[in-house]
PQR file with spaces between the fields and no chain letter, atoms N, CA, C, O and H, PARSE charges and radii, in Angstrom:
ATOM       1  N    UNK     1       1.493   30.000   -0.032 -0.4000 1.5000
ATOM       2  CA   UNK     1       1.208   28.594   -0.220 -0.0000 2.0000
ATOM       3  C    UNK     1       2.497   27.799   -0.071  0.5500 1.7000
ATOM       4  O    UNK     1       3.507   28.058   -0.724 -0.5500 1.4000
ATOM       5  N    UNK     2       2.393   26.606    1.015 -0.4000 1.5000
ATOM       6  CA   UNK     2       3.477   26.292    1.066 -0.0000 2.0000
ATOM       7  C    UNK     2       3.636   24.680    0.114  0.5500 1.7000
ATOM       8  O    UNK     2       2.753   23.951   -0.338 -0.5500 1.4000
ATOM       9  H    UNK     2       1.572   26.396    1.546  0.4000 1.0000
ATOM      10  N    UNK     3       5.151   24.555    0.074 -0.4000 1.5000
ATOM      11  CA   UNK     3       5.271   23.489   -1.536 -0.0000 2.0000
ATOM      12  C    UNK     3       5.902   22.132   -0.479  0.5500 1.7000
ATOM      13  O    UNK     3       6.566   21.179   -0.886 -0.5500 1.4000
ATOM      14  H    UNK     3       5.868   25.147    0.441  0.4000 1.0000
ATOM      15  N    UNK     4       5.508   22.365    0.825 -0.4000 1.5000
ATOM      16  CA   UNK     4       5.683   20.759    1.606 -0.0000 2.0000
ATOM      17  C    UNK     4       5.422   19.510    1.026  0.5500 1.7000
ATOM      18  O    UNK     4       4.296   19.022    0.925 -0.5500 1.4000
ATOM      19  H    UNK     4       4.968   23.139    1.156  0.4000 1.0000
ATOM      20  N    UNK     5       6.625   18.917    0.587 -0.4000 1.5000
ATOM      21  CA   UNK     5       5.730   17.603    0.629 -0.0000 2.0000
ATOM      22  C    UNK     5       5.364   16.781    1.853  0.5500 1.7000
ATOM      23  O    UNK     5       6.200   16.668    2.750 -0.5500 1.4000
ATOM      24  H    UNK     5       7.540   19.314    0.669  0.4000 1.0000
ATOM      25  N    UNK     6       4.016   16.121    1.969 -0.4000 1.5000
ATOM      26  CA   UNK     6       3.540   15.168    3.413 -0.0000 2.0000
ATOM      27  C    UNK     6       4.183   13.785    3.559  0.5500 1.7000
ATOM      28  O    UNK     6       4.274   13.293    2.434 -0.5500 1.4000
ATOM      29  H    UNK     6       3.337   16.213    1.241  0.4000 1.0000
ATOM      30  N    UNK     7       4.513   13.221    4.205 -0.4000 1.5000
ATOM      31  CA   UNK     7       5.021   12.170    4.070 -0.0000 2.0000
ATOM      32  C    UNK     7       4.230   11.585    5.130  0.5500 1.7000
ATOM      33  O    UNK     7       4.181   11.990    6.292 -0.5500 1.4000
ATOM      34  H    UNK     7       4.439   13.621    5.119  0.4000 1.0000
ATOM      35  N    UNK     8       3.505   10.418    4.544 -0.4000 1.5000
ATOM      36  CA   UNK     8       2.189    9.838    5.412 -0.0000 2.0000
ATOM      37  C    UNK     8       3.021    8.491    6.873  0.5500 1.7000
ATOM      38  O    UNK     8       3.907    7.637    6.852 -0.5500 1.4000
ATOM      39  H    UNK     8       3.545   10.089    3.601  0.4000 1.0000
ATOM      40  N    UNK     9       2.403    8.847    7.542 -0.4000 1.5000
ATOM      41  CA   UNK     9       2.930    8.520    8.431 -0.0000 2.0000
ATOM      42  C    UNK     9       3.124    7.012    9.056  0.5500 1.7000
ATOM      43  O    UNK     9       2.678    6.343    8.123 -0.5500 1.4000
ATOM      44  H    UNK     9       1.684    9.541    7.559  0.4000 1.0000
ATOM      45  N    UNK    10       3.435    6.266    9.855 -0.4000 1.5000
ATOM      46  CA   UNK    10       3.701    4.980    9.717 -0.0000 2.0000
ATOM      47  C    UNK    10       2.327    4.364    9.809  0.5500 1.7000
ATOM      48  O    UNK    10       1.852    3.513    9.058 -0.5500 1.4000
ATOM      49  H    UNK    10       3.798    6.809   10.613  0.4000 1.0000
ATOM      50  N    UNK    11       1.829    4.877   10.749 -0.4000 1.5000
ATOM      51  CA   UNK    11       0.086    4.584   11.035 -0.0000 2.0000
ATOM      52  C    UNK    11      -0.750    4.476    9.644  0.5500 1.7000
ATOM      53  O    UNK    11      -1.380    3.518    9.196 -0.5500 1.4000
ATOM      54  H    UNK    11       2.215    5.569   11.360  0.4000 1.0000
ATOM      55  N    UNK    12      -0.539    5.815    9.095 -0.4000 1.5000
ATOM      56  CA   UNK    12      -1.232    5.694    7.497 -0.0000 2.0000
ATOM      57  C    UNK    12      -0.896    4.498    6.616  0.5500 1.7000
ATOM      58  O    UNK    12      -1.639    3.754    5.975 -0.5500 1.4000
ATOM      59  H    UNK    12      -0.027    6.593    9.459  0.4000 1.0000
ATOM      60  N    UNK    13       0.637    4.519    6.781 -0.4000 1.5000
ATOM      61  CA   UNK    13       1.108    3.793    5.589 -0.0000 2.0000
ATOM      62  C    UNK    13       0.482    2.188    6.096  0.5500 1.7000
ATOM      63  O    UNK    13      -0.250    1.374    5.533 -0.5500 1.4000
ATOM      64  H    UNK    13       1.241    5.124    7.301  0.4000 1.0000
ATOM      65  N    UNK    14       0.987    2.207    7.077 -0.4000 1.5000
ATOM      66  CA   UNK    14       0.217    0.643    7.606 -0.0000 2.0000
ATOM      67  C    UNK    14      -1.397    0.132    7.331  0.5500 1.7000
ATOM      68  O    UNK    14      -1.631   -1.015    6.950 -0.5500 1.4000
ATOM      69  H    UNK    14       1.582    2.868    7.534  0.4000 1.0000
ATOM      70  N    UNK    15      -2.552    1.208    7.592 -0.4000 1.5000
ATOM      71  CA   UNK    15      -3.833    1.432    7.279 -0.0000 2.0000
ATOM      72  C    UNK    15      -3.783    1.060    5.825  0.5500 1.7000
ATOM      73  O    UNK    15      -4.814    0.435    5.577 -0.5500 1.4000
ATOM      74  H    UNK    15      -2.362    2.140    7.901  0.4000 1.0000
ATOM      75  N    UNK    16      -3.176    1.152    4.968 -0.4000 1.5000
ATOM      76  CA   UNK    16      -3.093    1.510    3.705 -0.0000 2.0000
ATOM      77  C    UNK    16      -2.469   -0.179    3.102  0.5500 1.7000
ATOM      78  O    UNK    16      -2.812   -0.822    2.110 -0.5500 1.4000
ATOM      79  H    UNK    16      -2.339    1.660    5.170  0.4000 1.0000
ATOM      80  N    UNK    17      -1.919   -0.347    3.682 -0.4000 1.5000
ATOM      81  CA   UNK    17      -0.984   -1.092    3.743 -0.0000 2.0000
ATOM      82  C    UNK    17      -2.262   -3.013    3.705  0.5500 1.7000
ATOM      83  O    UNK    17      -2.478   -3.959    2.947 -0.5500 1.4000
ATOM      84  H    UNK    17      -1.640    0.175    4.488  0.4000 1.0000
ATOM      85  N    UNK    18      -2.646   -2.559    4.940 -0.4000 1.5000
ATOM      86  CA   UNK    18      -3.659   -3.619    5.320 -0.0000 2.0000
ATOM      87  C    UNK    18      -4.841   -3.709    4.463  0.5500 1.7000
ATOM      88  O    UNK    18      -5.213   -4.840    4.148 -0.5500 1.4000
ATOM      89  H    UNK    18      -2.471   -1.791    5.556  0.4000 1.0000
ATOM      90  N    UNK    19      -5.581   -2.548    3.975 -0.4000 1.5000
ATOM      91  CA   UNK    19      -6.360   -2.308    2.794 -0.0000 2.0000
ATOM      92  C    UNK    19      -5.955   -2.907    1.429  0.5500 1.7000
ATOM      93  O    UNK    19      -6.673   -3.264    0.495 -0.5500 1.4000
ATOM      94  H    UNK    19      -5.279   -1.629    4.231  0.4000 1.0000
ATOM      95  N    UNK    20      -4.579   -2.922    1.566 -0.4000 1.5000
ATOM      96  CA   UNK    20      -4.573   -3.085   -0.026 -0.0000 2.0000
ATOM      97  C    UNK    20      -4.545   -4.675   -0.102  0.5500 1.7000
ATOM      98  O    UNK    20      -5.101   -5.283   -1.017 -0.5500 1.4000
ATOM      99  H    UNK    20      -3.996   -2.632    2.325  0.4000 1.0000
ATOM     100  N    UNK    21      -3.789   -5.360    1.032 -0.4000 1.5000
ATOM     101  CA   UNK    21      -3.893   -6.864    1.056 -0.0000 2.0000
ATOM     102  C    UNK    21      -4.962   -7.354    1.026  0.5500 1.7000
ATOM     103  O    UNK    21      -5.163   -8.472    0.549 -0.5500 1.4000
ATOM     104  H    UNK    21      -3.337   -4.867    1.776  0.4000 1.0000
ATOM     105  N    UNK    22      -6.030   -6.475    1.623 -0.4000 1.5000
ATOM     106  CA   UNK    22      -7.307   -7.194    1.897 -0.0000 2.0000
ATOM     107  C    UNK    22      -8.604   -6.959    0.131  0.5500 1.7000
ATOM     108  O    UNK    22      -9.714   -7.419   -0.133 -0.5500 1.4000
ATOM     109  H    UNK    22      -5.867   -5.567    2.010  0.4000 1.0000
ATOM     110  N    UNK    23      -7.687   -6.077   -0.595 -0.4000 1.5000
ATOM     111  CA   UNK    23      -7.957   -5.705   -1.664 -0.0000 2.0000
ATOM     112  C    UNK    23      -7.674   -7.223   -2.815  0.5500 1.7000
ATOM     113  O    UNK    23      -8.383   -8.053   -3.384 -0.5500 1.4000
ATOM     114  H    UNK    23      -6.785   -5.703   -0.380  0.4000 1.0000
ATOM     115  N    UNK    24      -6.147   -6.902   -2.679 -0.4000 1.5000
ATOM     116  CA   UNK    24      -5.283   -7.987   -3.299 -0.0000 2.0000
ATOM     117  C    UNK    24      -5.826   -9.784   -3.042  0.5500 1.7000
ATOM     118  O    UNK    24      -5.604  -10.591   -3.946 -0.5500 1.4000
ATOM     119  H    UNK    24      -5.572   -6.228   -2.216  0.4000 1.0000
ATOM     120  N    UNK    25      -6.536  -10.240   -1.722 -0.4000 1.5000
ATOM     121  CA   UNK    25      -6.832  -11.421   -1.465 -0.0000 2.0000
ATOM     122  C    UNK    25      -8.721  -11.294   -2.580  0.5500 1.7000
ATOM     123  O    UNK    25      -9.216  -12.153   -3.309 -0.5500 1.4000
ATOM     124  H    UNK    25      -6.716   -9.586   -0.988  0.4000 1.0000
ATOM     125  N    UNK    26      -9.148  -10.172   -2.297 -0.4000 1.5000
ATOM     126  CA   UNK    26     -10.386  -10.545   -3.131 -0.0000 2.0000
ATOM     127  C    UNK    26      -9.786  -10.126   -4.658  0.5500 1.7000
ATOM     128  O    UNK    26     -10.596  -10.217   -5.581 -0.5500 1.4000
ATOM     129  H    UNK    26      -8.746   -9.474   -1.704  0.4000 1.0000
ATOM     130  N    UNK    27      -8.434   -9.679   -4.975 -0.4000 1.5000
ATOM     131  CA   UNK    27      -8.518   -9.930   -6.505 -0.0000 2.0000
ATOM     132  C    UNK    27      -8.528  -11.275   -6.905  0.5500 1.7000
ATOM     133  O    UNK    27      -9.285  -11.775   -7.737 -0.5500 1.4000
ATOM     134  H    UNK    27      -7.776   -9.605   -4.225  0.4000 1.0000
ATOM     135  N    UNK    28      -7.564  -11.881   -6.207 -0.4000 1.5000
ATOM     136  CA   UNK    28      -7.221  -13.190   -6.772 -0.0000 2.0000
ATOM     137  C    UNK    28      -8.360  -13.912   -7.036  0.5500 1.7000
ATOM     138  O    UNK    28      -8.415  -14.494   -8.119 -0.5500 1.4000
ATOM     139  H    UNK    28      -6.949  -11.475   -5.531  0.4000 1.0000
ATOM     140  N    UNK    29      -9.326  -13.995   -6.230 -0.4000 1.5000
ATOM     141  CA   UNK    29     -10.600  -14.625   -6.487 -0.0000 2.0000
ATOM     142  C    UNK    29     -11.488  -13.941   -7.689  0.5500 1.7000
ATOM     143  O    UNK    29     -11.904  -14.587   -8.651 -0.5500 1.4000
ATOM     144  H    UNK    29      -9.281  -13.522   -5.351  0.4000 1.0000
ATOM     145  N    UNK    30     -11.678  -12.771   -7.523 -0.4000 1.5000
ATOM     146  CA   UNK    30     -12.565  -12.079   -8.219 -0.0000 2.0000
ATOM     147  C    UNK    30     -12.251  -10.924   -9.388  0.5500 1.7000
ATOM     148  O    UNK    30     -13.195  -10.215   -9.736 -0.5500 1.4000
ATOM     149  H    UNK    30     -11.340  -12.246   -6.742  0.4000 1.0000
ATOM     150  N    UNK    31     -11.155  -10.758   -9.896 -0.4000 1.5000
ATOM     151  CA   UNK    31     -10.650   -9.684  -10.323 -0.0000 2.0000
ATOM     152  C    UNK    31      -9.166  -10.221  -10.435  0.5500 1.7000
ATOM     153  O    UNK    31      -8.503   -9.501   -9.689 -0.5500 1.4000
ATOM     154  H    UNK    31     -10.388  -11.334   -9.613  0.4000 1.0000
ATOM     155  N    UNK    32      -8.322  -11.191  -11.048 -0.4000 1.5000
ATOM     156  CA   UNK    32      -7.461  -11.916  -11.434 -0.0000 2.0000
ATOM     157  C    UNK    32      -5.944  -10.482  -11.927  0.5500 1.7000
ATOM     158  O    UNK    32      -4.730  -10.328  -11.794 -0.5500 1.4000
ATOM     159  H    UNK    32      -8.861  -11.777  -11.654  0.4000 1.0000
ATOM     160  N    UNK    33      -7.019   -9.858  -12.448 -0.4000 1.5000
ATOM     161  CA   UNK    33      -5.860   -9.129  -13.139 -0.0000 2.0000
ATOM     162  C    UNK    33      -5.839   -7.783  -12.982  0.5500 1.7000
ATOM     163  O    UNK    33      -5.688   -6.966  -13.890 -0.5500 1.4000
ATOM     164  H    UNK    33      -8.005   -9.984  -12.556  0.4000 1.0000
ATOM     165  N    UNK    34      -6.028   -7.494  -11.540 -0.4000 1.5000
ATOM     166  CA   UNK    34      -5.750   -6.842  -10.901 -0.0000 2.0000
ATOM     167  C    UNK    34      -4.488   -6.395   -9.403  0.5500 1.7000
ATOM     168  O    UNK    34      -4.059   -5.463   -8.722 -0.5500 1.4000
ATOM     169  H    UNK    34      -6.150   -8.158  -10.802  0.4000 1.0000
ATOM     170  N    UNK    35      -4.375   -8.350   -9.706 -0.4000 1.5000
ATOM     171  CA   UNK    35      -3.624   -8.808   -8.627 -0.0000 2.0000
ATOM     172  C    UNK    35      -2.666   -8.311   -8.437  0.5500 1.7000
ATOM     173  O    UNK    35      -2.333   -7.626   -7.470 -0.5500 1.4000
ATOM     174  H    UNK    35      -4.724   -9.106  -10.259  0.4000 1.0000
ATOM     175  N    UNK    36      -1.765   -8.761   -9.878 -0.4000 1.5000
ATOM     176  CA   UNK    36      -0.335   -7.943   -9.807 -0.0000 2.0000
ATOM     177  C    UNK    36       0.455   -6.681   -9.234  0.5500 1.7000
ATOM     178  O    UNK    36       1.502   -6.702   -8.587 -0.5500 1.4000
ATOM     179  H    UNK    36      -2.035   -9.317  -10.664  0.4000 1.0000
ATOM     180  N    UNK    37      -0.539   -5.227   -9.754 -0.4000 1.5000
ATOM     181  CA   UNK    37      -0.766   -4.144   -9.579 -0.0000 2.0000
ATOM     182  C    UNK    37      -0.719   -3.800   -8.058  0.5500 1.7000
ATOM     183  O    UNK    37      -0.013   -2.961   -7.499 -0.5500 1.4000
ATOM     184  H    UNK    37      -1.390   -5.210  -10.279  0.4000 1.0000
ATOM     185  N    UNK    38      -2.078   -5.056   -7.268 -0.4000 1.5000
ATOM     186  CA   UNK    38      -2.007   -4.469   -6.174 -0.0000 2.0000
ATOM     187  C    UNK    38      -0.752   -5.401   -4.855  0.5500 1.7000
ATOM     188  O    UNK    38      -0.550   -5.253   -3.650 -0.5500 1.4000
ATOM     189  H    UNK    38      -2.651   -5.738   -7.722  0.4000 1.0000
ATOM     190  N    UNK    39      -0.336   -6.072   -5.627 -0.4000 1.5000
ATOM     191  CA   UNK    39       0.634   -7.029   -5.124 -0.0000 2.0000
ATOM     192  C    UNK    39       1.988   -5.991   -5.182  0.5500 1.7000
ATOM     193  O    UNK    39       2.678   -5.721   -4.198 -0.5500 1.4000
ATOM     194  H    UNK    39      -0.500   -6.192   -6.606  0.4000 1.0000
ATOM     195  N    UNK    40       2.216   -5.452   -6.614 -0.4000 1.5000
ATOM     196  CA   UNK    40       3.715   -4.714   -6.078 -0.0000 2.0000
ATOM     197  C    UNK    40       3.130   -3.396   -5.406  0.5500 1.7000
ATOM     198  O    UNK    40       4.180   -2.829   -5.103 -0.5500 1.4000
ATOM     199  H    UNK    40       1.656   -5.671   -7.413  0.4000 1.0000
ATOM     200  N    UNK    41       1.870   -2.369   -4.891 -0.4000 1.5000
ATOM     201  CA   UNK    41       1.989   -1.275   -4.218 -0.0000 2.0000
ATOM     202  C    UNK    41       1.924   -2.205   -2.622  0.5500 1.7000
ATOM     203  O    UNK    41       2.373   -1.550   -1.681 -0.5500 1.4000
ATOM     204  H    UNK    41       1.017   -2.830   -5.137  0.4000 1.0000
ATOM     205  N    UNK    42       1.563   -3.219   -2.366 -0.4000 1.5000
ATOM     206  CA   UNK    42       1.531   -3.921   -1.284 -0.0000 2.0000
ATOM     207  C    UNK    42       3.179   -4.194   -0.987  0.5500 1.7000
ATOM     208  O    UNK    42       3.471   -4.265    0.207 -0.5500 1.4000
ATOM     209  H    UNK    42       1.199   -3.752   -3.130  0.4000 1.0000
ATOM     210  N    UNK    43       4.196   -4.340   -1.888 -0.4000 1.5000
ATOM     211  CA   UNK    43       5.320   -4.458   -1.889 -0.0000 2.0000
ATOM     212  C    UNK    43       5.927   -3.102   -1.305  0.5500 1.7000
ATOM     213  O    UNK    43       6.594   -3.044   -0.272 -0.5500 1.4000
ATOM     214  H    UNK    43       3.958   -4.282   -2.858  0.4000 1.0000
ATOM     215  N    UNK    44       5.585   -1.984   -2.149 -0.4000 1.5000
ATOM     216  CA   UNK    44       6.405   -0.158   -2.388 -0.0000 2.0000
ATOM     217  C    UNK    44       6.001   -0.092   -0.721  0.5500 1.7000
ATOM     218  O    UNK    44       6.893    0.223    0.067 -0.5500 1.4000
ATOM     219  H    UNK    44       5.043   -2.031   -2.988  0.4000 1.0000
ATOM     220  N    UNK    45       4.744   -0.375   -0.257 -0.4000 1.5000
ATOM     221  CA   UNK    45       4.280    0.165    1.233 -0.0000 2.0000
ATOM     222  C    UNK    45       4.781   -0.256    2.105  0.5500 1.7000
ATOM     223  O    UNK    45       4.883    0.447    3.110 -0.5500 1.4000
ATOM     224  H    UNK    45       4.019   -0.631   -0.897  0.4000 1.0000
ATOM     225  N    UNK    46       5.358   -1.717    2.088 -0.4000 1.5000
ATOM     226  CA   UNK    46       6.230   -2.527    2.965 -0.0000 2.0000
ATOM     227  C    UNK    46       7.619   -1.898    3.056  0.5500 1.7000
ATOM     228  O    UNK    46       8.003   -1.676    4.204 -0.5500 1.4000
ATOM     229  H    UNK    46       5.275   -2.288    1.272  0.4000 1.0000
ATOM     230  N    UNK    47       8.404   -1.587    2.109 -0.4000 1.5000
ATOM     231  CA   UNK    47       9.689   -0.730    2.053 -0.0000 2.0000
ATOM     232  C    UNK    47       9.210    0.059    2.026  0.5500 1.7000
ATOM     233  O    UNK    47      10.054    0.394    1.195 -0.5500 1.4000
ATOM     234  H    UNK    47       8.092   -1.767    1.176  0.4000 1.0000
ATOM     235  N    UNK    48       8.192    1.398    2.142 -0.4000 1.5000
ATOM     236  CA   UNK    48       8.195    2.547    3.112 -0.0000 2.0000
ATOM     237  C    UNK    48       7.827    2.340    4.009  0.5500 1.7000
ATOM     238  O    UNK    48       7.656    3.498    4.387 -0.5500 1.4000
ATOM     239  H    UNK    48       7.507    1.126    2.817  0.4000 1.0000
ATOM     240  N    UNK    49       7.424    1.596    5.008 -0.4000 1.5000
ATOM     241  CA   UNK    49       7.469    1.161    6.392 -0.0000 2.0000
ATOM     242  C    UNK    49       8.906    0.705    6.816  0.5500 1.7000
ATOM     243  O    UNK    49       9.326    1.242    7.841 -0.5500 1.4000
ATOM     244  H    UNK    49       7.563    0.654    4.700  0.4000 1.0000
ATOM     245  N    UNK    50       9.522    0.031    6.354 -0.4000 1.5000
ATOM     246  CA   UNK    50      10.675   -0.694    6.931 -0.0000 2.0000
ATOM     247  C    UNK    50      11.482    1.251    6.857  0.5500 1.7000
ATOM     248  O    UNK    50      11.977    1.914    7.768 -0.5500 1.4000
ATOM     249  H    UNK    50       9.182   -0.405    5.521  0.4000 1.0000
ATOM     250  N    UNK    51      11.337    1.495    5.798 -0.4000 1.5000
ATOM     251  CA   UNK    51      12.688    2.623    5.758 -0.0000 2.0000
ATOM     252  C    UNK    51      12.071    3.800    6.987  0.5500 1.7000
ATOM     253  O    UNK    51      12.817    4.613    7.533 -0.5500 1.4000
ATOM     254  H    UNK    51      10.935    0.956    5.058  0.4000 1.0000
ATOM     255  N    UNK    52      10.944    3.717    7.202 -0.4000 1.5000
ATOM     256  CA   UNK    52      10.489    4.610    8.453 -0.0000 2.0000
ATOM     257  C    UNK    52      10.820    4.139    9.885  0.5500 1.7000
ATOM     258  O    UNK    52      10.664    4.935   10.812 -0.5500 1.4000
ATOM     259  H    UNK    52      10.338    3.056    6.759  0.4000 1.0000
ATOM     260  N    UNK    53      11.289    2.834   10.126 -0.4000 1.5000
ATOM     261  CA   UNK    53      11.282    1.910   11.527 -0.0000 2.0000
ATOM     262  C    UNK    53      12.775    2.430   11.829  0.5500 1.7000
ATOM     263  O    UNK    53      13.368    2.051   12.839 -0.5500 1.4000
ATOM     264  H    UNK    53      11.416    2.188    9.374  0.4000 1.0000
């Protein structure tokens, strides 16, 4: 069994990336306090994209 860690790829992280904004625009409306949360992993995904470019 190997102990690799995956490191998701720019494509993923971007997919992921776009999901969560589109997550984050219906908190604000609907789910207030959720925003934050998904506002800084929308942040962490942006600096693992930049540090992958």
């Amino acid at each position: 069994m190997s102990s690799e860690h995956h490191l998701p790829s720019a494509t993923d992280l971007q997919r992921e990336l776009e999901q969560v904004r589109r997550d984050y625009a219906i908190a604000l409306k609907d789910r207030p306090e959720h925003a934050h949360a998904l506002e800084q992993r929308a942040r962490k995904l942006e600096a693992e994209l930049a540090r992958q470019k």
